[in-house]
N, C-alpha and C positions, 0 to 999 in steps of 0.2 A: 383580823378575820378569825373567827373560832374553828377550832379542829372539825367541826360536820362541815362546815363552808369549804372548808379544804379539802374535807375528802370527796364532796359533792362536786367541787370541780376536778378532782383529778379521775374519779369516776365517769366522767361525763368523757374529757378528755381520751381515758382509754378508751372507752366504746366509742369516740370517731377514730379513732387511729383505730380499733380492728374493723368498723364497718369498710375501712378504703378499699381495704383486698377481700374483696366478695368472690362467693365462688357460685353464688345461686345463677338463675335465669331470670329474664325475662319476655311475657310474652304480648303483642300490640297487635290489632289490627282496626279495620273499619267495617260497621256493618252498612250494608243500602240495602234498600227495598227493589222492587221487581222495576222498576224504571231506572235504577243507578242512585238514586238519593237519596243520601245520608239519613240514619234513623235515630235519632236521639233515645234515650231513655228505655231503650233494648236492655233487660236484663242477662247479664252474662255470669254463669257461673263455669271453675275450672277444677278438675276431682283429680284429684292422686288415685291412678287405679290400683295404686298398691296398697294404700290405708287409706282410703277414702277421704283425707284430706279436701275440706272442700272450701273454696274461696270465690265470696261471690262481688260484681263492681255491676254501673251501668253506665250505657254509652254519652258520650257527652253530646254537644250540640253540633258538633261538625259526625257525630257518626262512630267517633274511636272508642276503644275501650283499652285499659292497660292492666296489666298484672306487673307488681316487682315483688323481689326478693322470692323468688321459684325457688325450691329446691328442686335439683335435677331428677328427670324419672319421667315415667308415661302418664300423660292425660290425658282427663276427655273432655271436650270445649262445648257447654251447652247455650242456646239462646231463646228468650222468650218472649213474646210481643203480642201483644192483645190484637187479633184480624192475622194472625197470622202464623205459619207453622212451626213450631218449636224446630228449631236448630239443631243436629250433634252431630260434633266431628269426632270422631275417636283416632287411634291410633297418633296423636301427637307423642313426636318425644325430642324433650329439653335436655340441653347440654349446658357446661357450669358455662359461665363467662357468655351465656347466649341470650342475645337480644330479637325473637323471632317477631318475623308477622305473618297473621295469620288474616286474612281478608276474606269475607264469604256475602251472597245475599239472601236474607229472607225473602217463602213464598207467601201467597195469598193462603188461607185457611186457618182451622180452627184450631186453637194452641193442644189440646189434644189430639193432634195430627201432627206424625214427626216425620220431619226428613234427615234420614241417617246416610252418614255417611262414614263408611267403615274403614276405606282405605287409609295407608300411611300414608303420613303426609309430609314432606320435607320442609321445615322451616328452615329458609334462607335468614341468614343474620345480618339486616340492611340498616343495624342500630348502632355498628362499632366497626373498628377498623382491624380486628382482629384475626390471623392471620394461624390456623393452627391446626393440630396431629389431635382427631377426639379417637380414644379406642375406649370402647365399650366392655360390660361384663364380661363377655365371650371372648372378647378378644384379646384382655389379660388373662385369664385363664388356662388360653389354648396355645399362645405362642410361648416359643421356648424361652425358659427365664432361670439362669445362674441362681440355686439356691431358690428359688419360687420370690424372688424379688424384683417387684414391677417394674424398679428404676433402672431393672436392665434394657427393656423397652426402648426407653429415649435412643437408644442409643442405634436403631432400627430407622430412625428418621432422618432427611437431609439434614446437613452444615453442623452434626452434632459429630466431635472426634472427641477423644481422652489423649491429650497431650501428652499426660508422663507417664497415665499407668495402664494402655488402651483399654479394655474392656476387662473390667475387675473379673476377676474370678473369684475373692475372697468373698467370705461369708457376713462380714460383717459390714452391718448397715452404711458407717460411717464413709466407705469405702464406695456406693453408690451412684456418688454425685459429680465425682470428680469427673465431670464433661465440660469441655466449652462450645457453644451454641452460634453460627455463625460468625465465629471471628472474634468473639468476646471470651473474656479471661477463662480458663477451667475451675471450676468449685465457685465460681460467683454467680451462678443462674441461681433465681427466684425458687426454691420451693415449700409448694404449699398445702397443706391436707387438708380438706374441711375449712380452708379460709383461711389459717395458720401458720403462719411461716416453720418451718421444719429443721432448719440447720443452726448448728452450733454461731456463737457470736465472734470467737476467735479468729478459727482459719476455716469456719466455712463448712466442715463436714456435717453429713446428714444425722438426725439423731435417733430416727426410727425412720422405718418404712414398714409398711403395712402387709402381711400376705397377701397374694395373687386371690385369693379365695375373698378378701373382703373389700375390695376395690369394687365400684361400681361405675367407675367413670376415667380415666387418664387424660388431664389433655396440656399437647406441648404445643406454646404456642412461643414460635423464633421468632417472633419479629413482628411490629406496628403493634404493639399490647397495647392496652389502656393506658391511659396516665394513675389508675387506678393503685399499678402494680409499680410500689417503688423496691428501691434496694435490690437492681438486677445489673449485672455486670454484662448479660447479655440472654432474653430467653426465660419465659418461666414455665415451671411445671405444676401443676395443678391438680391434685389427686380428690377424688370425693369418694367417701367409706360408705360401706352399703349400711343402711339401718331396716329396723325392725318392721314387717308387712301386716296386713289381716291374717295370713296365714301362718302356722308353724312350719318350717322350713329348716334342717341340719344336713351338712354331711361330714363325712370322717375321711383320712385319707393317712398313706402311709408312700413314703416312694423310699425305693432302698437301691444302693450301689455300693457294690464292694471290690477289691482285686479280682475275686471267682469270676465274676460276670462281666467285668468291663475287658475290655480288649488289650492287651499291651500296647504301648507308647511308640510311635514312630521311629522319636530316635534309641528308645530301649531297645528295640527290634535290631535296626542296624548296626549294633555294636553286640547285638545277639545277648544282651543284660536279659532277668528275669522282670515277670514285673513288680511293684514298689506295692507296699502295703496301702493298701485306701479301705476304709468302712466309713459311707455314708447313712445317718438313716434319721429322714426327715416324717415328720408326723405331726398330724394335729385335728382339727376339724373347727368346725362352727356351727351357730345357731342364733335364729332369731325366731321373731312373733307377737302378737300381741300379751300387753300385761295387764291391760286397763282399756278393751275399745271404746267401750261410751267417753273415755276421757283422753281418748288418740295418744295412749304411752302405750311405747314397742319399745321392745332391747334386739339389740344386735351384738353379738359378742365372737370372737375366734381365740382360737391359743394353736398355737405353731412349733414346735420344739425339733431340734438339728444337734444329734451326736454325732460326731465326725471327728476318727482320727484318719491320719495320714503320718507318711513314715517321715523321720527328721534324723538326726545327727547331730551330735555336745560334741565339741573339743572345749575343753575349761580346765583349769586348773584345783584339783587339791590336797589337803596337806600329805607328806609323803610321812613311812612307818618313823622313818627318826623326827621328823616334828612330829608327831603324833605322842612322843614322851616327851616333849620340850627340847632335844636336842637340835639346835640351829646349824650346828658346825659345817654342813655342808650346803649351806643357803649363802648366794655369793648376789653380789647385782649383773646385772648385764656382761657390762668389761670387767668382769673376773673378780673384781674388789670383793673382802666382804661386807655383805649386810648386817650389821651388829643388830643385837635386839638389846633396850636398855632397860635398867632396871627402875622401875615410875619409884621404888621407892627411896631411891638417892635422891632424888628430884631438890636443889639449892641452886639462889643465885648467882650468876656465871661470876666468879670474881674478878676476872678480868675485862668486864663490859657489862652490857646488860643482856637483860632474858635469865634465862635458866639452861643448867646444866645437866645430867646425869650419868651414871658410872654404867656400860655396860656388863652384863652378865659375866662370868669365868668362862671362857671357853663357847660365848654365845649360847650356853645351855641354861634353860629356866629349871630349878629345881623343884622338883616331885609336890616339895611343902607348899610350893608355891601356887597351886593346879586348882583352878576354881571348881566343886564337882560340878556345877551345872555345865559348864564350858565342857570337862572330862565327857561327857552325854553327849552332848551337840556334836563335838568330833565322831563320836563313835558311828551316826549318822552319816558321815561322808561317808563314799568307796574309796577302794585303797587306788593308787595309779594304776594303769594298766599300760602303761606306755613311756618311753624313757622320759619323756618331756624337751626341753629345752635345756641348751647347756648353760651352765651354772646357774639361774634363775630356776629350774626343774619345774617352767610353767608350763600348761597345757599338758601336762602331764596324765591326762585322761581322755579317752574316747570313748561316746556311747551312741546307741541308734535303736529307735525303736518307733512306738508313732505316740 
């Protein structure tokens, strides 16, 4: 087989394995006429009312018409048939992993006569067994989220606990995921962005997650998923990112917390403690729109950025003022012995066995001639002990705290 053969198949091969975990919609229904019977050859178009997006099918001979591979978001469902009145439904809106139907009948009249219909409309999903948490735009946006990271969320919904670490408080992403989903392992639920699987290959952690600001969709679905969705220890999550509209659209933001403002700690209070250093200060913005509409390219872009210290504490060990000029003499091991330092340049074969041998220093002290300058630098670098240390080892011999 020659290398384009080979790479023709493994190309092929990758795009089925990413088409299995879709995150688009899909949407079905049947048209009939003013008696109930099915209309063949009804022309059906569906618009993205965000970019105009437009995809058009027509009905078959039982009456159906089908759209796959949706991208999620609002449309508008229009229909048109020679004797009779143009169709629109507006107000549809598609969620990922959704198989809607949508059933209506045409009237009698001239296709320049329309019957609109404005209201929302809920598509039921009577296409898949899927069982699941959708929160929308607004509702990542507005509920409270550690750090402005959605995948605190899940954790808002039944049969979802954090076994070992309950509910992360840290900052970083990796640290996200670690839920288990009715009864299934923690760190083995399915997640997904844009169709993508999202976690590390190892042990599981997450490897990005997206600001709250650029989510368009969340959805957790525990249980009866698809066979679509393999590699889930139990539960998957399913994220879709907002992309670029007809219109231009930014905003900016800033959220700031510090010690000044935040309240002291429960148990800092009860033992009457001050409170602990914190400065949080999260910031970022986004923007989208179009770049190209006659040829439907939109960008959608965010940046998000988190300085945050918080106060901490060092006990560590380093070198004290007599090692600092080479003098070892009072550097002992644990039980009391001492620790010799050798000299690498005696270094000879042990002559009574094997390996090698060396002569320790005079007095465990390295001499002055012997003082690498760069090494003489690097120390200068350390601070001096601040604290007795440990007995005869002289470890830990420093404490520091700041954030």
């Amino acid at each position: 087989m020659s290398r384009f053969a080979i790479l023709i198949v493994l190309a092929t091969a990758a795009a089925l394995s990413c088409f299995g975990q879709a995150f688009t919609a899909n949407l079905t229904g049947t048209v009939s006429d003013p008696k109930g019977g099915a209309m063949p050859q009804v022309t059906i178009k569906i618009r993205n009312v965000a970019n105009n997006d437009t995809r058009q099918t027509a009905t078959n001979s039982d009456g159906r018409y089908t759209f796959s591979q949706i991208a999620p978001g609002g449309y508008e469902l229009t229909a048109e048939a020679a004797g009779f009145k143009t169709y629109v439904q507006r107000g549809i809106t598609l969620v990922a992993n959704q198989s809607g139907e949508a059933d209506f009948a045409m009237q009698l009249g001239a296709v320049t006569q329309e019957v609109d219909v404005s209201a929302a409309v809920a598509q039921v999903d009577t296409q898949t067994a899927n069982q699941s948490v959708d929160m929308g735009t607004h509702t990542v946006e507005e509920l409270p989220a550690n750090v402005r990271n959605p995948f605190v969320l899940v954790q808002a919904t039944a049969g979802v606990v954090s076994v070992r670490t309950g509910i992360s408080t840290a900052a970083q992403d990796q640290n996200q995921n670690r839920f288990a989903m009715n009864g299934g392992r923690d760190e083995s639920g399915l997640i997904l962005e844009d169709g993508v699987p999202s976690t590390s290959g190892d042990w599981g952690g997450l490897i990005i997650a997206p600001s709250v600001d650029s989510v368009q969709e969340m959805q957790i679905i525990r249980n009866s998923y698809e066979a679509q969705f393999g590699r889930s220890g139990g539960g998957v999550v399913s994220l879709v990112t907002k992309g670029g509209t007809n219109e231009y659209h930014g905003t900016l933001f800033e959220f700031l917390q510090n010690d000044k403002l935040n309240a002291n700690s429960w148990s800092n209070d009860r033992v009457g403690a001050k409170k602990t250093v914190f400065q949080s200060n999260q910031f970022g913005g986004n923007f989208g729109g179009p770049v190209w509409k006659s040829k439907k390219v939109y960008v959608f872009g965010n940046f998000e950025g988190l300085r945050q210290g918080s106060a901490a504490t060092y006990v560590t060990s380093v070198p004290t003022a007599l090692e600092r000029t080479g003098n070892f003499s009072d550097y002992f091991n644990a039980n009391g012995s001492p620790s010799l330092i050798f000299d690498p340049s005696t270094t000879q074969p042990n002559p009574s066995g094997t390996g090698f041998v060396r002569t320790p220093f005079p007095g465990n002290i390295i001499p002055a001639s012997r003082f690498d300058s760069i090494a003489q630098k690097v120390i200068g670098l350390y601070p001096l002990p601040n604290t007795a240390g440990a007995q005869f080892t002289n470890g830990n011999n420093f404490f520091g705290a700041g954030k």
